[in-house]
FITIMAR-765170 format. One record per residue (C-alpha): residue number from 1; x, y, z. Coordinates in nm, 3 decimals. Layout:
BEGIN
- NUM  X  Y  Z
...
This chain:
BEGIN
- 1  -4.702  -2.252  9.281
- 2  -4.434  -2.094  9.514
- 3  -4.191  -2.131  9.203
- 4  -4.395  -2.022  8.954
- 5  -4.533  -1.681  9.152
- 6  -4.171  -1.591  9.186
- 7  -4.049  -1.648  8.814
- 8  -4.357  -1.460  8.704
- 9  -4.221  -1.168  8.960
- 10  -3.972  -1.160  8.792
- 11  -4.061  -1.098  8.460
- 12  -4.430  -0.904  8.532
- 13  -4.388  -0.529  8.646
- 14  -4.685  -0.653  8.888
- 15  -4.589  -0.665  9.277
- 16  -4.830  -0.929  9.359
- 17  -4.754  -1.275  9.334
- 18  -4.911  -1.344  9.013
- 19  -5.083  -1.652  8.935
- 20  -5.023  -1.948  8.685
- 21  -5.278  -1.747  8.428
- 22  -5.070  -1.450  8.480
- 23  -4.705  -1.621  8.447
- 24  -4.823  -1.756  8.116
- 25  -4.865  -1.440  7.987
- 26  -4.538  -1.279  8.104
- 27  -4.336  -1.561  7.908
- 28  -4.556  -1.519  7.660
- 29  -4.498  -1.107  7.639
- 30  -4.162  -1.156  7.678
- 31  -4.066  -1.372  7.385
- 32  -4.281  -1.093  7.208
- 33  -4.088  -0.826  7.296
- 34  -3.756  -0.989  7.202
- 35  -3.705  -0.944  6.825
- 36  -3.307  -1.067  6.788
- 37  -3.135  -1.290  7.014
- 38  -2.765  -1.306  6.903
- 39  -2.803  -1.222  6.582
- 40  -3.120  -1.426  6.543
- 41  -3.467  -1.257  6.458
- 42  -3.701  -1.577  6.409
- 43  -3.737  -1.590  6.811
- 44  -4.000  -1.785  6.775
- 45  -3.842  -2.104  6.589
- 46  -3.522  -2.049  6.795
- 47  -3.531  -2.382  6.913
- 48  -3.670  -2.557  6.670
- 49  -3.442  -2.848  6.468
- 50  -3.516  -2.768  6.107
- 51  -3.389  -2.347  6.209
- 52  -3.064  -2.517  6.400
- 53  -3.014  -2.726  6.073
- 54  -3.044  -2.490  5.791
- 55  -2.819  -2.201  6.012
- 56  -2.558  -2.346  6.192
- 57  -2.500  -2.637  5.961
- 58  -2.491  -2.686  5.581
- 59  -2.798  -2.511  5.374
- 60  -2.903  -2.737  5.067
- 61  -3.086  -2.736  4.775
- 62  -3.083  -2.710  4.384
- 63  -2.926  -2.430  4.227
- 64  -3.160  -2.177  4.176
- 65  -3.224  -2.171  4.573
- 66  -2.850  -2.112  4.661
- 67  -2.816  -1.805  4.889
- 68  -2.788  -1.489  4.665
- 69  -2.539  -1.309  4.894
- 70  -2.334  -1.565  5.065
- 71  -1.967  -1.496  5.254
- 72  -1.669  -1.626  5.111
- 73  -1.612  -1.985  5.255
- 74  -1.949  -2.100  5.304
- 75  -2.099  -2.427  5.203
- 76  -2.412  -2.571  4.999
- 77  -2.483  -2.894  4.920
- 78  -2.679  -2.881  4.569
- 79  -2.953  -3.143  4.571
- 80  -2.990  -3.083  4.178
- 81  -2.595  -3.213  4.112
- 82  -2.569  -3.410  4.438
- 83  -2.199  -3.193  4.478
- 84  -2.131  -3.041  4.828
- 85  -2.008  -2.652  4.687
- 86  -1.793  -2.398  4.840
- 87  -1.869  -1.972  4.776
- 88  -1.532  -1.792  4.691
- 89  -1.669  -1.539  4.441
- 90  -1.872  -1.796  4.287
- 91  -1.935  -2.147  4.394
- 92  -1.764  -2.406  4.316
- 93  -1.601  -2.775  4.396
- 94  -1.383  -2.816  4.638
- 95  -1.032  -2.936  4.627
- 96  -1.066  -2.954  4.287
- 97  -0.881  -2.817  3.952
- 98  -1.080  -2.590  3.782
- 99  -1.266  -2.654  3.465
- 100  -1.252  -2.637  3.107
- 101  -1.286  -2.273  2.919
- 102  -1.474  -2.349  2.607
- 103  -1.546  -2.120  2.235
- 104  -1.212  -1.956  2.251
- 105  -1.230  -1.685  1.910
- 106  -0.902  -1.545  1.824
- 107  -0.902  -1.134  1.680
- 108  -0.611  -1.032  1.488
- 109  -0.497  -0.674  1.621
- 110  -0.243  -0.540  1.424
- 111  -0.238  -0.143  1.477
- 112  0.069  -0.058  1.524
- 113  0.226  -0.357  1.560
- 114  0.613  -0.460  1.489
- 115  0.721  -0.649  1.186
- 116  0.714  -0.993  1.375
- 117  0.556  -0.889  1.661
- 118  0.208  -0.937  1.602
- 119  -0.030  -0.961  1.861
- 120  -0.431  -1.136  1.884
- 121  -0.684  -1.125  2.142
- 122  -0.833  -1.441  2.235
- 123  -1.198  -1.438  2.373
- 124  -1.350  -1.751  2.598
- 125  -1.633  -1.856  2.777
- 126  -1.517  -1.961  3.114
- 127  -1.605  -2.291  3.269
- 128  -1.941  -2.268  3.493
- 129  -1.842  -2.643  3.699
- 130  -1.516  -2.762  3.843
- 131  -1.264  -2.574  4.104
- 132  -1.232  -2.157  4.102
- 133  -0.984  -2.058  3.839
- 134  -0.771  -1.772  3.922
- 135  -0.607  -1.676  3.588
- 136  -0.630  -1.824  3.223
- 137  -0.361  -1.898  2.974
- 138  -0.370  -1.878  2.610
- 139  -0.108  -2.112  2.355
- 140  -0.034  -2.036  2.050
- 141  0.001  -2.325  1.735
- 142  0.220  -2.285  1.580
- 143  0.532  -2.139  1.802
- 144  0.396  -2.190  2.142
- 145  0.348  -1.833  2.218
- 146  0.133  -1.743  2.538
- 147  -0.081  -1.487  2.720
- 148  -0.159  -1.494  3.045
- 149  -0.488  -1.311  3.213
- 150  -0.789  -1.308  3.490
- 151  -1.066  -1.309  3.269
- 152  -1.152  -1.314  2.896
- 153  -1.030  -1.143  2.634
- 154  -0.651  -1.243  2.709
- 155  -0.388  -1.139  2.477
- 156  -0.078  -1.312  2.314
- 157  0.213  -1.069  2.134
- 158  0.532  -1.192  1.985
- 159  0.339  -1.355  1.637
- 160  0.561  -1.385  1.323
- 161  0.436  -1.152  1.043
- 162  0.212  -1.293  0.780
- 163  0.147  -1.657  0.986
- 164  -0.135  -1.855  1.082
- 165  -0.229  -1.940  1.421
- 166  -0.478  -2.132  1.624
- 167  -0.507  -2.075  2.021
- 168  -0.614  -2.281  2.329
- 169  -0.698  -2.158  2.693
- 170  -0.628  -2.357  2.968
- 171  -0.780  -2.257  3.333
- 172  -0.545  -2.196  3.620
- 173  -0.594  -2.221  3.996
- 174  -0.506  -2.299  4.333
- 175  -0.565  -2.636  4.315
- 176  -0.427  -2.727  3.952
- 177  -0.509  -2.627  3.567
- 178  -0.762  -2.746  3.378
- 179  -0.685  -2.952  3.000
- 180  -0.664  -2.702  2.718
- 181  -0.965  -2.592  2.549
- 182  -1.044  -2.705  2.207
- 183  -0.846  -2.502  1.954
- 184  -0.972  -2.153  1.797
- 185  -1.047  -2.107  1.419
- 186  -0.696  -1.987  1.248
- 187  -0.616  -1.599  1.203
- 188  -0.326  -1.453  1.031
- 189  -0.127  -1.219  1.233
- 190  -0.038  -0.906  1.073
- 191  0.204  -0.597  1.130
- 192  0.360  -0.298  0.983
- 193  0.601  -0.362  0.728
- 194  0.948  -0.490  0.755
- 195  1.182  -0.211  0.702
- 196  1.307  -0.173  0.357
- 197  1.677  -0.063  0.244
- 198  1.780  0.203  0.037
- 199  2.080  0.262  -0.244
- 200  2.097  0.600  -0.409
- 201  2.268  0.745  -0.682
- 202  2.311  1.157  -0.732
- 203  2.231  1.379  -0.952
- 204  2.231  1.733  -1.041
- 205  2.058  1.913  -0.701
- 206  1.854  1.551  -0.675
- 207  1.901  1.182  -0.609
- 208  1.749  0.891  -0.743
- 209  1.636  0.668  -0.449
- 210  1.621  0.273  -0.499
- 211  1.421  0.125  -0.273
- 212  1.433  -0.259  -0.156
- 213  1.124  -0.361  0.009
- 214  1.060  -0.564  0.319
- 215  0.801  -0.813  0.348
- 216  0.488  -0.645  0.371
- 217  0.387  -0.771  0.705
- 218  0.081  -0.905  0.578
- 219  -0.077  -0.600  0.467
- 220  0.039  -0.408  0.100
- 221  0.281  -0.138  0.107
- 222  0.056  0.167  0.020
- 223  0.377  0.432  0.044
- 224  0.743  0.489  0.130
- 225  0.862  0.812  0.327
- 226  1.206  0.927  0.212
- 227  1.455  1.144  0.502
- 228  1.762  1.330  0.371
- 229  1.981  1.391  0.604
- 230  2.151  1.632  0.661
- 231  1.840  1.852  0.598
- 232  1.581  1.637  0.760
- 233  1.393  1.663  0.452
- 234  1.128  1.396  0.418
- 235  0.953  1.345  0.129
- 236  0.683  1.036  0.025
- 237  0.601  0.831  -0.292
- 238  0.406  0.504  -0.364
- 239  0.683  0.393  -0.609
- 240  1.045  0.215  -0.531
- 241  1.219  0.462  -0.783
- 242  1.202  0.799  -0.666
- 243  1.369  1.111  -0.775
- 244  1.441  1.309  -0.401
- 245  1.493  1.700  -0.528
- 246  1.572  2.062  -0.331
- 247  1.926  1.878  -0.275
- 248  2.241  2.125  -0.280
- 249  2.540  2.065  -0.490
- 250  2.849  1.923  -0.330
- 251  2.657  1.833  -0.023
- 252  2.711  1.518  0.067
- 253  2.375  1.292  0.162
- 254  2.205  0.990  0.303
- 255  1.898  0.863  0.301
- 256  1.649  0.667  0.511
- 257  1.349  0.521  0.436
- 258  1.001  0.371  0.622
- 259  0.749  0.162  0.445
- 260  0.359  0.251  0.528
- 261  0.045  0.032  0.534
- 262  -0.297  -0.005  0.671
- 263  -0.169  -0.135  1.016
- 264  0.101  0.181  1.039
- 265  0.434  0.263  0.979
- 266  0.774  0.056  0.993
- 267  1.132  0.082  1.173
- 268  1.343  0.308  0.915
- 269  1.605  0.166  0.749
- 270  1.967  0.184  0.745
- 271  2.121  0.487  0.617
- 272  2.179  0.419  0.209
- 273  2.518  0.495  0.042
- 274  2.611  0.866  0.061
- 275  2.615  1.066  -0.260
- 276  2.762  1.407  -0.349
- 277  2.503  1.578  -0.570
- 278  2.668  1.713  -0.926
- 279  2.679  2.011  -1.064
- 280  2.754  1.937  -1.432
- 281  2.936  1.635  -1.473
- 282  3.129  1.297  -1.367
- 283  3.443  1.201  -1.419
- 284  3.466  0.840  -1.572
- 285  3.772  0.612  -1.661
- 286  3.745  0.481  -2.019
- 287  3.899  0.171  -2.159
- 288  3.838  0.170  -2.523
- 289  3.952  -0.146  -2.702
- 290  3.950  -0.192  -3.093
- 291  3.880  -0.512  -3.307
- 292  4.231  -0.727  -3.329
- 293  4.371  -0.814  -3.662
- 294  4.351  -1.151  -3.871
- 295  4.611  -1.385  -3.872
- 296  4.742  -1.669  -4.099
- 297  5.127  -1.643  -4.178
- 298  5.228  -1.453  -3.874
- 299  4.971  -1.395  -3.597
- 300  4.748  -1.090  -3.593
- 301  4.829  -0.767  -3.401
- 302  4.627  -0.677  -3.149
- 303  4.351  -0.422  -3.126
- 304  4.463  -0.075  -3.062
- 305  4.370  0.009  -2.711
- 306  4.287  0.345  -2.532
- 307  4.260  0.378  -2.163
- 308  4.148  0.723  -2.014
- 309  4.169  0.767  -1.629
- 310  3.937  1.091  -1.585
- 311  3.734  1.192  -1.844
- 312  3.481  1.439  -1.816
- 313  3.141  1.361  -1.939
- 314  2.897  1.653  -1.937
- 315  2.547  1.576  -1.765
- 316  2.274  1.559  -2.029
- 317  2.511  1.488  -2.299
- 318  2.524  1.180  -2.562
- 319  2.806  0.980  -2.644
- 320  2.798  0.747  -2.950
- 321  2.995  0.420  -2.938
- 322  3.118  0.221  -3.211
- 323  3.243  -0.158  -3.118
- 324  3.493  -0.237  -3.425
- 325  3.515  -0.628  -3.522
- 326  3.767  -0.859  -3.561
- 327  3.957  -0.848  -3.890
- 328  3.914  -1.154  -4.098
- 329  4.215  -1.412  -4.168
- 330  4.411  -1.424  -4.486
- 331  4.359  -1.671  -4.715
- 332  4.595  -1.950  -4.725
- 333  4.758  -1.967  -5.073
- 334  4.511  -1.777  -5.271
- 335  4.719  -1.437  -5.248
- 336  4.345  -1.260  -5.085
- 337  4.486  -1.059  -4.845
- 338  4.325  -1.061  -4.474
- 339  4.182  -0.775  -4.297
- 340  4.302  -0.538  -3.995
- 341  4.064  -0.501  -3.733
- 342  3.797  -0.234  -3.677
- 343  3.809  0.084  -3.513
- 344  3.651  0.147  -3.167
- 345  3.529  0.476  -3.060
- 346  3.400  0.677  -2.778
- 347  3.257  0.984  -2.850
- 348  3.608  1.164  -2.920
- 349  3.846  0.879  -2.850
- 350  3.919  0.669  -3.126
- 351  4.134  0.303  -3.074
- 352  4.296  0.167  -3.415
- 353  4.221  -0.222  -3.533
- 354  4.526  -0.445  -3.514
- 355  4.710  -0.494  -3.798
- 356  4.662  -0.826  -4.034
- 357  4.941  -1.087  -4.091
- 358  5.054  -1.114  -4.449
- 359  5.295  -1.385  -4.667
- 360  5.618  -1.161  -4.595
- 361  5.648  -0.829  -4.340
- 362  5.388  -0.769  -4.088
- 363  5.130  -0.518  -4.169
- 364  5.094  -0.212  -3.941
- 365  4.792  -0.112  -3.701
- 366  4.725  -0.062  -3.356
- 367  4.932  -0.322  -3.258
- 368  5.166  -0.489  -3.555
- 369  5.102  -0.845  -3.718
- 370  5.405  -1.091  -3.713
- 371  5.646  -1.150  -4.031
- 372  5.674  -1.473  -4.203
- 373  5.979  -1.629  -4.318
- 374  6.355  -1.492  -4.446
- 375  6.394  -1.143  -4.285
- 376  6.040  -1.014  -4.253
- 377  5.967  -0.795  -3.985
- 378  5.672  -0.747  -3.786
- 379  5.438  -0.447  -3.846
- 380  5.475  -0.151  -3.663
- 381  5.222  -0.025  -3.420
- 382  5.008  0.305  -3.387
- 383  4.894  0.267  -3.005
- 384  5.002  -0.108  -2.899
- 385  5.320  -0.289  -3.012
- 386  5.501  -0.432  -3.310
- 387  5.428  -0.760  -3.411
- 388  5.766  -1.001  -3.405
- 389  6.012  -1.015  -3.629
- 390  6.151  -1.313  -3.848
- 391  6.442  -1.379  -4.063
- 392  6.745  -1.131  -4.016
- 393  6.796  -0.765  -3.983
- 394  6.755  -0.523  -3.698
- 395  6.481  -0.721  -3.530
- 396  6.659  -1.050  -3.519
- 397  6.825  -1.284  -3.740
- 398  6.837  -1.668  -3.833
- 399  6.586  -1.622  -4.131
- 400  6.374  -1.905  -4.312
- 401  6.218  -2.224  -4.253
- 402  5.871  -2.115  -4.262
- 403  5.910  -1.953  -3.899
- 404  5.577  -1.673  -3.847
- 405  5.610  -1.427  -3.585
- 406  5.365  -1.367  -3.307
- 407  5.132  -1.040  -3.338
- 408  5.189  -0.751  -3.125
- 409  5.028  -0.691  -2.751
- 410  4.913  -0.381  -2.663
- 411  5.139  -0.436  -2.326
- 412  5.458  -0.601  -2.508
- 413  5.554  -0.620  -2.822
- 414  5.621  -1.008  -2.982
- 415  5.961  -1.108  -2.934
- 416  6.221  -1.133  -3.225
- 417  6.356  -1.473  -3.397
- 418  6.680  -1.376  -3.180
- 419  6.507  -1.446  -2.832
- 420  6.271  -1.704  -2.982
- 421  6.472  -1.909  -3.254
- 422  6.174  -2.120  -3.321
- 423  5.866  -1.854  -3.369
- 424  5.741  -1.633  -3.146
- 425  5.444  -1.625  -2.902
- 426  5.179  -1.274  -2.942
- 427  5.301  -0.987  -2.734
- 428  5.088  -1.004  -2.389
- 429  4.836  -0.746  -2.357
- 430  4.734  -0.486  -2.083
- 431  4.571  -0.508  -1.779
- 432  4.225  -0.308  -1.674
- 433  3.909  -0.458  -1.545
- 434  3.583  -0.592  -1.619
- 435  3.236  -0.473  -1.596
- 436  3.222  -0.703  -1.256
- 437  3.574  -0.496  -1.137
- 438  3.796  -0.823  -1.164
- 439  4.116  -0.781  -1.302
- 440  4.131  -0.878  -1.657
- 441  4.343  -0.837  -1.983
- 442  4.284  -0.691  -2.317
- 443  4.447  -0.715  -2.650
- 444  4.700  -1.023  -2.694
- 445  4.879  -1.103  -3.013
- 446  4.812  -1.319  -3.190
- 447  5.074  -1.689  -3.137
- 448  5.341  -1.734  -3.395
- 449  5.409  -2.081  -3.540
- 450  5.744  -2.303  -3.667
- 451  5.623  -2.451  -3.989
- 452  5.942  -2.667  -4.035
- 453  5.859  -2.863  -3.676
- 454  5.505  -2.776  -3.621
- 455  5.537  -2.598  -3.269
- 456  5.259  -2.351  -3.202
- 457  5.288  -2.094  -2.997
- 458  5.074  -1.957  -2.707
- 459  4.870  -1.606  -2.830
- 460  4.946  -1.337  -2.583
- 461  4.703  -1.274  -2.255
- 462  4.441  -1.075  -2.351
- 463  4.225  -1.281  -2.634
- 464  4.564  -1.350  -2.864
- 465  4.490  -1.678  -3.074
- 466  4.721  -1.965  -3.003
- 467  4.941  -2.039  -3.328
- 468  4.745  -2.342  -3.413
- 469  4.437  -2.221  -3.614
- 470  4.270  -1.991  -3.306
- 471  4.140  -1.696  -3.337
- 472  4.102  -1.415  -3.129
- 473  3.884  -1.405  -2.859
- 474  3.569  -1.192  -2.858
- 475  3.534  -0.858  -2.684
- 476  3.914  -0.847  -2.619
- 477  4.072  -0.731  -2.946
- 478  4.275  -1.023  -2.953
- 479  4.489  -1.102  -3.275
- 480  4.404  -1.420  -3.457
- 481  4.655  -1.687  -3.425
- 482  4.905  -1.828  -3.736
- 483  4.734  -2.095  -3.961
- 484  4.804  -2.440  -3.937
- 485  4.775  -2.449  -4.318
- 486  4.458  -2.372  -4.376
- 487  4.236  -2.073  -4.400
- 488  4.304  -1.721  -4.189
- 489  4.220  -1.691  -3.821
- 490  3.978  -1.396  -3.738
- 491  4.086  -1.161  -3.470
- 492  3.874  -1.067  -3.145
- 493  3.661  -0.821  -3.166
- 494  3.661  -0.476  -2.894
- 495  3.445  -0.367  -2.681
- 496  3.446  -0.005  -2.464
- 497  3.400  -0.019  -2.094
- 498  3.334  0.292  -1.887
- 499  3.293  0.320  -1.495
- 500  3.287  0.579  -1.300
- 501  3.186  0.623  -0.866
- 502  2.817  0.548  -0.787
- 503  2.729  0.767  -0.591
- 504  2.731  0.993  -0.916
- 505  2.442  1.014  -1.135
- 506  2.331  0.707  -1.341
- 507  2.287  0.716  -1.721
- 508  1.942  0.864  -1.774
- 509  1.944  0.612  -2.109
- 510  2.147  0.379  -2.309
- 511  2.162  0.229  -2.643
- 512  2.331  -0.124  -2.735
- 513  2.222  -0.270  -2.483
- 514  2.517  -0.253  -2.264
- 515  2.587  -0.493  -1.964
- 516  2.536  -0.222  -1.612
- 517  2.689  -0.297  -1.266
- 518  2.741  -0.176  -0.990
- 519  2.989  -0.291  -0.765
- 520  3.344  -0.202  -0.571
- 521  3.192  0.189  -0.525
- 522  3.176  0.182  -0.912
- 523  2.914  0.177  -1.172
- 524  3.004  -0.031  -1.488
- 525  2.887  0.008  -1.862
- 526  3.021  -0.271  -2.070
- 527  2.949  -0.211  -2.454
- 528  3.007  -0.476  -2.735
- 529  2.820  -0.370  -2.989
- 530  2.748  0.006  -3.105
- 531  2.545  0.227  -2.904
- 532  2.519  0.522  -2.709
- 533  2.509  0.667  -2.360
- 534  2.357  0.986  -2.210
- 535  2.477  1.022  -1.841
């Protein structure tokens, strides 16, 4: 008891040796007393195997007895899944890839958004089994474009205006990345508008504004806002045409425009064309071009043609236009004379028809019809060229067998039985343009022809007929072309083209139905048939 006494001295405030009763107690008092023992408050199963288990080595159970506030790192082994987990933030496998997200649902956001570069936010439910995932990726179909985030929603940019797309997630972490999700439902992606472009033509203290219009970006176009510059002046409409006022004559301006609609505004465009707003009126070249006369012994003179290089038509003002016809072949043997072409006019300028081809001299007209035979001489011309001469006298000589003269050009007249012993091809025409600005020729003679060896000859460039039974070509005042024996051949008819710069003002209307272009820094107005034009 020697033992015991002492151990109980130690641990009992007594100073007696105490006895076995008493040493009991002490122990007994002091594992009372001692609440924690290294961190350990349930003293009193310290020792015990189940504590030493469940503490210091792996707890275990199902799932809805895992600790509620474990450390980062430690272990449970779920008796419900029989899987050994790990707590990092959540629990989950170890040394494993994390799991499939699942539900992704794709929203279109499109506030604000560039013209191809939509954007969509994809939502997920994140996968509740498998390794930790540390970020999520979203793909795209089609185009493969991706978002990358730590949690749902995640969002993907970059989307092509007006397209369809379906999106997978795919779960990323230390240890690998999970399959892709099954694919979202299919949204469109929509923007603003693709910018539009602009032309403009000017007017008196205005401009009308054409306006080109992207693709809509998947949403309608609800309104276009209009900048002058200089001035800075902006100014909105719902329509493409727009008349842009509060301009100032002889200032020279260009124009941007933005396209509007419910998901916001787009890029402007390029500045348009400038233009010089008019005070009263432009200053147009005129080519006016009258019907070419009818051949049949001799070819027909051309049309008369008039060519103005700046002529001033008032704004507000209307000029009538009359397209004269072809004049009709003579009649082969019958004595009926043919006809000289028609008169073209714009408002003040007047172009003679060409004159007809006859049985003897050439008959006069804006460009001369050939003679026929023994010292017949071509007709004379008002505002072309004399047709060609046959026979002898001043224009040539040689004389009969059947030889016809070639009609007058309004560029050359037809050469004389001297230079061409054998007939005579048209006198060539003159050179303007058309209403697409290529260079191109107007009122040819018509071709001369030998009767005594057949040979035709070539009608001159610019709608002359050929001297084998052609007639003049439309819209060019060309003469008709010599008989082969039968009937007359019909000269060309005219035609009156204007053009003038675009960036002055546009006709405000037009009769006839004219052909309009613009092209080259001009605007074209090709008549051929009567009508009228207010600028």
């Amino acid at each position: 008891m020697t033992r015991a006494r002492d151990v109980a001295n130690v641990l009992s405030t007594a100073t007696n040796l105490a006895t076995d009763t008493e040493t009991a107690a002490a122990i007994s008092s002091h594992n009372s007393s001692t609440t924690s023992v290294h961190g350990i408050s349930d003293t009193a199963a310290l020792a015990t195997q189940t504590y030493v288990q469940n503490n210091k080595g792996i707890n275990k159970g199902n799932t809805a007895s895992r600790p509620a506030s474990p450390a980062n790192g430690d272990l449970y082994y779920n008796t419900e899944t029989s899987i050994l987990e790990v707590y990092d933030g959540g629990w989950w496998l170890p040394n494993t890839a994390p799991g499939i997200p699942t539900s992704p649902v794709a929203t279109n956001q499109p506030s604000g958004r560039a013209y191809n570069n939509g954007s969509a936010s994809i939502s997920f439910t994140p996968a509740t089994s498998g390794g930790k995932a540390t970020s999520y990726t979203v793909t795209s179909t089609p185009g493969s474009y991706t978002g990358s985030g730590s949690s749902s929603p995640v969002t993907v940019t970059g989307l092509q205006s007006s397209t369809q797309y379906t999106y997978t997630v795919a779960a990323v972490g230390p240890l690998g990345t999970s399959a892709a999700s099954a694919a979202s439902a299919s949204i469109t992606a929509t923007t603003v508008p693709q910018a539009p472009s602009v032309s403009v033509v000017g007017a008196s203290e205005s401009a009308t504004i054409t306006i080109t219009p992207g693709a809509t970006g998947g949403s309608a176009i609800t309104q276009y806002s209009i900048t002058s510059n200089p001035a800075t002046t902006t100014q909105t409409t719902s329509n493409t045409t727009y008349t842009f006022t509060g301009l100032t004559n002889g200032t020279t301006y260009t124009f941007t425009a933005t396209a509007t609609n419910a998901n916001g505004i787009s890029a402007a465009s390029t500045a348009s064309n400038s233009v010089i707003p008019n005070v009263a009126a432009v200053q147009a070249e005129i080519l006016v071009v009258a019907g070419g006369g009818g051949g049949q012994n001799g070819g027909g003179g051309a049309g008369g043609l008039s060519y103005h290089s700046s002529k001033t038509l008032a704004i507000g003002t209307t000029y009538t236009i009359t397209v004269g016809g072809g004049g009709v072949g003579r009649a082969v043997n019958t004595g009926a004379a043919g006809s000289n072409g028609v008169n073209s006019t714009f408002g003040d300028i007047t172009s003679i028809g060409g004159g007809s081809a006859s049985i003897s001299s050439g008959t006069n007209g804006g460009s001369g019809s050939g003679g026929y035979s023994e010292a017949n001489f071509g007709g004379s011309a008002t505002q072309g060229n004399s047709g060609g001469a046959t026979g002898y006298g001043n224009n040539g000589s040689g004389g009969g067998n059947g030889r016809a003269g070639g009609g007058g050009g309004a560029g050359a007249a037809a050469p004389s039985y001297a230079s061409a012993p054998d007939g005579q091809v048209g006198g060539a025409g003159r050179q303007y343009w058309d209403e697409n600005g290529n260079s191109t020729f107007y009122a040819g003679g018509g071709g001369g022809r030998n009767y005594g060896n057949g040979t035709a000859f070539n009608g001159g460039a610019g709608g002359g007929g050929n001297g084998d039974s052609s007639a003049g070509t439309a819209n060019t005042g060309g003469g008709g072309g010599t008989s082969a024996g039968g009937s007359g051949n019909n000269g060309g008819s005219g035609i009156v083209i204007l053009r003038y710069p675009s960036t002055s003002s546009s006709a405000t209307s037009t009769t006839g139905s004219p052909t309009i272009n613009t092209t080259g820094g001009y605007r074209y107005y090709k008549f051929t048939s009567n009508g009228s034009i207010t600028i």
